[in-house]
SEDREN-80593 format. One record per atom (N, C-alpha, C, O): x, y, z; atom name; chain. Coordinates in steps of 0.001 Angstrom, whole numbers, plus 524288, in hexadecimal, padded with zeros to 5 digits. Layout:
BEGIN
<<X,Y,Z>,'CA','A'>
...
END
This chain:
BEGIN
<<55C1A,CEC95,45426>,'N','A'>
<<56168,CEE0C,45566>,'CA','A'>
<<56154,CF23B,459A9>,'C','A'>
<<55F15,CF644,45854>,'O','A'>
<<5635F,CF225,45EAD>,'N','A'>
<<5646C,CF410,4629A>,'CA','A'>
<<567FC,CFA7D,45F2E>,'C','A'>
<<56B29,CFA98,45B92>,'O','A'>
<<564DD,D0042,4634D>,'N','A'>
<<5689E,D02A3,4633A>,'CA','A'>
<<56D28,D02E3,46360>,'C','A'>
<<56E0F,D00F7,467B1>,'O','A'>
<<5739B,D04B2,46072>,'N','A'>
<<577C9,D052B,46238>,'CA','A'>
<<57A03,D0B36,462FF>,'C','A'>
<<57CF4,D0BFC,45F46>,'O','A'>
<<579E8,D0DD3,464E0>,'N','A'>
<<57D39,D11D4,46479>,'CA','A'>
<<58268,D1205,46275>,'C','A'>
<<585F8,D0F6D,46463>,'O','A'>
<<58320,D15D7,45D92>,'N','A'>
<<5868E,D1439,45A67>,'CA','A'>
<<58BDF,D184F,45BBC>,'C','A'>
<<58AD6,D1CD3,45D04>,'O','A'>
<<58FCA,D1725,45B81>,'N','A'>
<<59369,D1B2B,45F17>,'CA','A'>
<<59419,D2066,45C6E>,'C','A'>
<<592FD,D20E9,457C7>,'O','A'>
<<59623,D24C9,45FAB>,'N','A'>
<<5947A,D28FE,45FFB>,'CA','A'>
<<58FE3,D2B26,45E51>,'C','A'>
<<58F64,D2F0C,45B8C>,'O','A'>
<<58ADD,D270C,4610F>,'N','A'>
<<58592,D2AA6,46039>,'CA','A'>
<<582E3,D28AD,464E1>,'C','A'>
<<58492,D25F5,46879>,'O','A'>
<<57E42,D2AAA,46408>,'N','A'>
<<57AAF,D29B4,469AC>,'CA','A'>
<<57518,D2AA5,468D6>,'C','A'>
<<57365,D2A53,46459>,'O','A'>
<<57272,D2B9E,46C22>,'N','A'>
<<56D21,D2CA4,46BD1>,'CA','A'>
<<56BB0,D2F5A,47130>,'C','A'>
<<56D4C,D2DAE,47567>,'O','A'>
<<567C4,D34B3,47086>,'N','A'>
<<5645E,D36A3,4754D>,'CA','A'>
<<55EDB,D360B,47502>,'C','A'>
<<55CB9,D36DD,470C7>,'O','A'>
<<55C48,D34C3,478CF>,'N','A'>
<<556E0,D346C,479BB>,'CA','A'>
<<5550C,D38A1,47D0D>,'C','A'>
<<5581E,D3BB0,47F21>,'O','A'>
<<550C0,D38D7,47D8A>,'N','A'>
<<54D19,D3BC7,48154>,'CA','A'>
<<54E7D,D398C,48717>,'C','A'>
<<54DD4,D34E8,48829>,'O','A'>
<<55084,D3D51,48AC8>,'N','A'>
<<54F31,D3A6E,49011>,'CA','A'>
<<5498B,D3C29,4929B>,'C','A'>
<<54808,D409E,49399>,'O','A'>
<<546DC,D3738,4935B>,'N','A'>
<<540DF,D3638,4943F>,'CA','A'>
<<5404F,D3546,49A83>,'C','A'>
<<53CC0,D3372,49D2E>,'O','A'>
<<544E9,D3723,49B9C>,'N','A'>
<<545A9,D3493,4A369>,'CA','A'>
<<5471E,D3AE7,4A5AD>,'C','A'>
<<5478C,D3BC5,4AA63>,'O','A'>
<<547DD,D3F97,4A116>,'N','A'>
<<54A1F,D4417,4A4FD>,'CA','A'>
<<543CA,D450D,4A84E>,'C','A'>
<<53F13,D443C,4A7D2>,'O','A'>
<<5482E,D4795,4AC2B>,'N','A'>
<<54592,D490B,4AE82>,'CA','A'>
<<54597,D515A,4B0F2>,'C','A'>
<<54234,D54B7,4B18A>,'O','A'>
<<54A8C,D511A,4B172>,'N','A'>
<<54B70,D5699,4B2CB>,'CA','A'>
<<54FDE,D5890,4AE0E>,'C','A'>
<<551E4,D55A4,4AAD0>,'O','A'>
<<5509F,D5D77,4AE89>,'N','A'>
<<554BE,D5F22,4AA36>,'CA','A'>
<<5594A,D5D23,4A955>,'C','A'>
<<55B83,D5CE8,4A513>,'O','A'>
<<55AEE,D5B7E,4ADC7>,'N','A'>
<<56039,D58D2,4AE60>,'CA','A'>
<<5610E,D531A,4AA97>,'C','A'>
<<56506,D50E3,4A903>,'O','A'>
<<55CFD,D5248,4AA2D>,'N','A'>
<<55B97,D4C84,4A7D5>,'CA','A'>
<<55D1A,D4F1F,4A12D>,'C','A'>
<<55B4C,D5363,49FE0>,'O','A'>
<<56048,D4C2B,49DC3>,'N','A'>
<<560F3,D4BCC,49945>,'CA','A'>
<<55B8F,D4BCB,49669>,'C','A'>
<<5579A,D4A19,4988D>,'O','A'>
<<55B9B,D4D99,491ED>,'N','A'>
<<556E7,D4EA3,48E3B>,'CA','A'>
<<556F0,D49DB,48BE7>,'C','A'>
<<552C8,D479A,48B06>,'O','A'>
<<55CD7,D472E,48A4C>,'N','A'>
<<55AE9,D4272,4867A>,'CA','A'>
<<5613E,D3E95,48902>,'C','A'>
<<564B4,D4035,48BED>,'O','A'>
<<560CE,D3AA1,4871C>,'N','A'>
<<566D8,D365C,48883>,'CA','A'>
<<56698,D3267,485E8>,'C','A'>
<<56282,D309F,48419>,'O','A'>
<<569A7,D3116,4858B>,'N','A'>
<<56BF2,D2CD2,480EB>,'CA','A'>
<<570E5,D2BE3,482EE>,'C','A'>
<<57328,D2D50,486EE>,'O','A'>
<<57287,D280F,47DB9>,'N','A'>
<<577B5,D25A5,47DF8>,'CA','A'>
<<57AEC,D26E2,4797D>,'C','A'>
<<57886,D293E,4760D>,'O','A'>
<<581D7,D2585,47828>,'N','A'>
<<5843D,D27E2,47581>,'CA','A'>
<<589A2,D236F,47602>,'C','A'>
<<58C1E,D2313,47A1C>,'O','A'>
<<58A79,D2154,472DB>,'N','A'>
<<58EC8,D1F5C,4721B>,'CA','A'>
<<59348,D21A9,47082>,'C','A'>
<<591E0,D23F4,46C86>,'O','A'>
<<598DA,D22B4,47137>,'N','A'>
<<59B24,D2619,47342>,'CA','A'>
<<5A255,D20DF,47282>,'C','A'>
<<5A226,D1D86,475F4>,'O','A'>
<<5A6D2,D205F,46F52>,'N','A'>
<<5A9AF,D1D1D,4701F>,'CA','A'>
<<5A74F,D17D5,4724E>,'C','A'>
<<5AAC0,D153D,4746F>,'O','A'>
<<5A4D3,D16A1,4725B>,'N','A'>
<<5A1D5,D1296,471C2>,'CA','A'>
<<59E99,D0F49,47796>,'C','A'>
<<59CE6,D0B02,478F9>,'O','A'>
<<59F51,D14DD,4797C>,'N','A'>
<<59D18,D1581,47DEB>,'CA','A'>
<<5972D,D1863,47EA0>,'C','A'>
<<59548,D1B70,47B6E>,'O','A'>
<<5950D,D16EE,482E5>,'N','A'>
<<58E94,D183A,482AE>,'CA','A'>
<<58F08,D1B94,485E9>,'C','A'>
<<59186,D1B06,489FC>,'O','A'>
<<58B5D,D21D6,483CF>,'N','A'>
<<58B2D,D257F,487BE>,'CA','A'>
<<58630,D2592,489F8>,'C','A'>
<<5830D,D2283,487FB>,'O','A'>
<<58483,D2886,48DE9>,'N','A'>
<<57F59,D2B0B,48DAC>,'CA','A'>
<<57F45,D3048,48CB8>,'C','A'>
<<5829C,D33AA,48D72>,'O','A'>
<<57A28,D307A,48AA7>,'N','A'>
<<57B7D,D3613,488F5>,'CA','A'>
<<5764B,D3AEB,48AC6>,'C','A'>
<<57237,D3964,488BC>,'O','A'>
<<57596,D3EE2,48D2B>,'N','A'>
<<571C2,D4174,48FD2>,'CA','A'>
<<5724B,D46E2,48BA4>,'C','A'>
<<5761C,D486C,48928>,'O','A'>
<<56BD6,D4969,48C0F>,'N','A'>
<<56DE9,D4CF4,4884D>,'CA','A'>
<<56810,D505D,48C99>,'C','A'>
<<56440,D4EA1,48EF6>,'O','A'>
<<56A90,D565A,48B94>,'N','A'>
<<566CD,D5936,48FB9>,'CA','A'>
<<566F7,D5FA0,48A4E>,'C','A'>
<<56ADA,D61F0,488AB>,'O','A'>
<<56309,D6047,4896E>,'N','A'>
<<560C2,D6480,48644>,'CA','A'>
<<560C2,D6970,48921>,'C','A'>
<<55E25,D6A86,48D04>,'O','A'>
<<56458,D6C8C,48673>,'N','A'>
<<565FE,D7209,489DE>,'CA','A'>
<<562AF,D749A,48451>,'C','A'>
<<56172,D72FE,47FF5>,'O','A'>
<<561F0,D7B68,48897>,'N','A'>
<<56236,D7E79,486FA>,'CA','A'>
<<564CC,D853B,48797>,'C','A'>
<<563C4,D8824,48B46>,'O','A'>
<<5686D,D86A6,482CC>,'N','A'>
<<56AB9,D8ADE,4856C>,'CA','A'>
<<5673D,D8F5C,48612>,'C','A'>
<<5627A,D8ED4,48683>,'O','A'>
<<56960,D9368,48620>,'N','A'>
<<566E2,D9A26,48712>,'CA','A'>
<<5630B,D9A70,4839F>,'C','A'>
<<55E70,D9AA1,484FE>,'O','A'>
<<564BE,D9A82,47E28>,'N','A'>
<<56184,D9BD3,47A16>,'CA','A'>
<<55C21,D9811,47A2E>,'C','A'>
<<557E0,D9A4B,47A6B>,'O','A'>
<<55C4F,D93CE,47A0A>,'N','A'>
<<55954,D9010,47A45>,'CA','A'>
<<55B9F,D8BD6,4772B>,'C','A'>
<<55998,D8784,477C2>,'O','A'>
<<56016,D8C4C,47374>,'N','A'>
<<5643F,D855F,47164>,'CA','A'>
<<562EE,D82B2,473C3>,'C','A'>
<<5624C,D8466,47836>,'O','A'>
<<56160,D7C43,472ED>,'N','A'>
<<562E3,D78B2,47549>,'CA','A'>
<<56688,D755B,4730A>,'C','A'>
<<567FF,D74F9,46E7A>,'O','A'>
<<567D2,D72E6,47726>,'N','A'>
<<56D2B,D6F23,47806>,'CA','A'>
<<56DC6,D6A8B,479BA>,'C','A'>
<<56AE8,D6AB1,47D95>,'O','A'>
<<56F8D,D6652,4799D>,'N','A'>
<<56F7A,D6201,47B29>,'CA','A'>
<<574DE,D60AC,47E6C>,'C','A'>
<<578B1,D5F55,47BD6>,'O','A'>
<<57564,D6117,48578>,'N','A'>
<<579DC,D5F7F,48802>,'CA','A'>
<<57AD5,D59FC,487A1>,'C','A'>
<<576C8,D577C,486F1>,'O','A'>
<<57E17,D57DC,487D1>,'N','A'>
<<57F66,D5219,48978>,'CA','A'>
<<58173,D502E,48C97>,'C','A'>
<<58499,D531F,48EB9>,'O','A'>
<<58142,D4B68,48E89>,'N','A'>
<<584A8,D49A6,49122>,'CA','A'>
<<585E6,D43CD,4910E>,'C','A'>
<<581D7,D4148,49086>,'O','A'>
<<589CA,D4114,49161>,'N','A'>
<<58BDA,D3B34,48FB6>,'CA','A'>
<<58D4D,D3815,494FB>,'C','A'>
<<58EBC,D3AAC,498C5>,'O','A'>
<<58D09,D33A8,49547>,'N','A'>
<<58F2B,D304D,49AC7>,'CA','A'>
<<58F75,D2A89,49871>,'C','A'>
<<58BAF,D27D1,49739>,'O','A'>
<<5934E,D2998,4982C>,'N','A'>
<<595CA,D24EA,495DD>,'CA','A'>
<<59290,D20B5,4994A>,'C','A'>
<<5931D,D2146,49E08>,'O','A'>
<<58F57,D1CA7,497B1>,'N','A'>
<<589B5,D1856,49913>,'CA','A'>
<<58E56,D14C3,49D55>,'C','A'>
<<58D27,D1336,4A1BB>,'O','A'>
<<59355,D140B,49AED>,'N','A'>
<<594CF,D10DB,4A06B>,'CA','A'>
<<59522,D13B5,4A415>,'C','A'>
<<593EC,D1186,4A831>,'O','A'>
<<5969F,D1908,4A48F>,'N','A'>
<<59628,D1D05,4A8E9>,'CA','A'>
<<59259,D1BA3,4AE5E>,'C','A'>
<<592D1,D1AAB,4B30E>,'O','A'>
<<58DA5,D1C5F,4A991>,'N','A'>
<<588E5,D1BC9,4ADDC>,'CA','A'>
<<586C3,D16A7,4B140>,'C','A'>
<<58422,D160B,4B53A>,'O','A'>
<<588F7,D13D2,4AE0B>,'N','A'>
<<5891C,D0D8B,4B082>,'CA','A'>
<<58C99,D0B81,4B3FC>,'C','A'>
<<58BC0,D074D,4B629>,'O','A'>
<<590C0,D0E3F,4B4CC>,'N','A'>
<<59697,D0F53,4B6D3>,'CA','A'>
<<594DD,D09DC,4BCCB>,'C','A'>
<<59160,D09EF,4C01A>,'O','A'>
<<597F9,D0705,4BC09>,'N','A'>
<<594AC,D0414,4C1E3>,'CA','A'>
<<59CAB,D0478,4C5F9>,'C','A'>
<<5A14A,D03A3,4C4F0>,'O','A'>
<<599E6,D05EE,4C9B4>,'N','A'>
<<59F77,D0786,4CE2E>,'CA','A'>
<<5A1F2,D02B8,4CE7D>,'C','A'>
<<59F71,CFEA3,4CEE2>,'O','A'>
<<5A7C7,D02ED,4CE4D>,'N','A'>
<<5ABC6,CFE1A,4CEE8>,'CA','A'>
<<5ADAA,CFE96,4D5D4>,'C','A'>
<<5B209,CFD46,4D758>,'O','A'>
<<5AA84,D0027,4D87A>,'N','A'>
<<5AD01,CFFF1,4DD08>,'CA','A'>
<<5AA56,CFB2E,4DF30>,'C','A'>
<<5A591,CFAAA,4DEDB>,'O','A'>
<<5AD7B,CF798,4E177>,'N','A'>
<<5AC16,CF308,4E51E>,'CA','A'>
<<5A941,CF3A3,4E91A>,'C','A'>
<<5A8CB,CF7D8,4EB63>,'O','A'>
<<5A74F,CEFFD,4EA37>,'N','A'>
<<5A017,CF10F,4EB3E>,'CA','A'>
<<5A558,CF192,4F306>,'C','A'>
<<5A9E9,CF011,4F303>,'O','A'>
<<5A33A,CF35F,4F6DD>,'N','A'>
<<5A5FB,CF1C5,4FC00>,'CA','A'>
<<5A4D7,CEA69,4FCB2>,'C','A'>
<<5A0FD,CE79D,4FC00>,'O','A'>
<<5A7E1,CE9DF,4FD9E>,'N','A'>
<<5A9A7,CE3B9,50035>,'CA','A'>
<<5A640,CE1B2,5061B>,'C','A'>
<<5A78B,CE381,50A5E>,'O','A'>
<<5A258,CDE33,50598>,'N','A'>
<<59FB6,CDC70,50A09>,'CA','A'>
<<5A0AA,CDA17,50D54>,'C','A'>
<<5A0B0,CD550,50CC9>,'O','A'>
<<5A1D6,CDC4E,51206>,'N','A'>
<<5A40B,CD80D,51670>,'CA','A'>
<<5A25B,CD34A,51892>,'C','A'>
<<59DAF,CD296,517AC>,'O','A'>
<<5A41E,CD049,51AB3>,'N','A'>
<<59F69,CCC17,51CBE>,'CA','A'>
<<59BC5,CCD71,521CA>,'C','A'>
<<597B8,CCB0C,522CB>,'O','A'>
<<59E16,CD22C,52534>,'N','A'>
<<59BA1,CD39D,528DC>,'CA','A'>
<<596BF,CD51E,5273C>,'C','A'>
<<592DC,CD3F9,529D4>,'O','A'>
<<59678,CD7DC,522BD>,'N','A'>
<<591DE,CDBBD,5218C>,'CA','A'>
<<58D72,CD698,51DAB>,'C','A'>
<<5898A,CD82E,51B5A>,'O','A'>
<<58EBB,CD1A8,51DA0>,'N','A'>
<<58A3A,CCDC4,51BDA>,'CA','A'>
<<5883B,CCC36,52065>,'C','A'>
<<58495,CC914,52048>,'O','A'>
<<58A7E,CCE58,52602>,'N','A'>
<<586D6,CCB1D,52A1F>,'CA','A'>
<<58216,CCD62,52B10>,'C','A'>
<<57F1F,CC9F6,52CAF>,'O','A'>
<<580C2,CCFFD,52AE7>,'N','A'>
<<57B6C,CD1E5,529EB>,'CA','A'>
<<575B9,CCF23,527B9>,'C','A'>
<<57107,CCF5D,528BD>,'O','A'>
<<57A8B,CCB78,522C9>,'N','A'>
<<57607,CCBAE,51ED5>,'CA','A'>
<<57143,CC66D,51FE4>,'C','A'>
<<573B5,CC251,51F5E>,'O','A'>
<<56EA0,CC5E7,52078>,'N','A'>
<<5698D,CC2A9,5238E>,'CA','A'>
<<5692E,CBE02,51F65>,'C','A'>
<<56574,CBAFD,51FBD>,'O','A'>
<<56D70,CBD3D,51AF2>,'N','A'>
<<56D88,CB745,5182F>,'CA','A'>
<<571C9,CB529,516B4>,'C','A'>
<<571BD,CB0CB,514B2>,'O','A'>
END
């Protein structure tokens, strides 16, 4: 039986690809109204020495987002060129 993420929960892993600080410590996913998030998580520490876990979320169609603008329109002048 295939993972499901069950709604309002999620899961974080280790990110095994950081590279500099900026890079999240761990990421996962999070179902959310029945929507799929991603989810980044970066390990702070304050003054004292606490640590903390920041987050951050980006809705998965977000990132896939493909542009609705119409591609420009090809003239016939601009196929004379083409050598077939």
């Amino acid at each position: 039986m295939a993972y499901e993420i069950r709604e309002n929960s999620g899961s974080l892993w280790p990110n095994d690809k950081r590279e500099k600080d900026s890079h999240p410590n761990s990421k996962g996913q999070v179902k959310i109204d029945g929507k799929l998030f991603w989810v980044s998580a970066w390990t702070k520490a304050t003054d004292d020495g606490r640590k903390w876990l920041s987050l951050s979320f980006q809705a998965q169609e977000d990132r896939f987002a493909v542009s609705t603008k119409e591609p420009d329109a090809v003239l016939d002048d601009d196929l004379d060129g083409i050598p077939f």
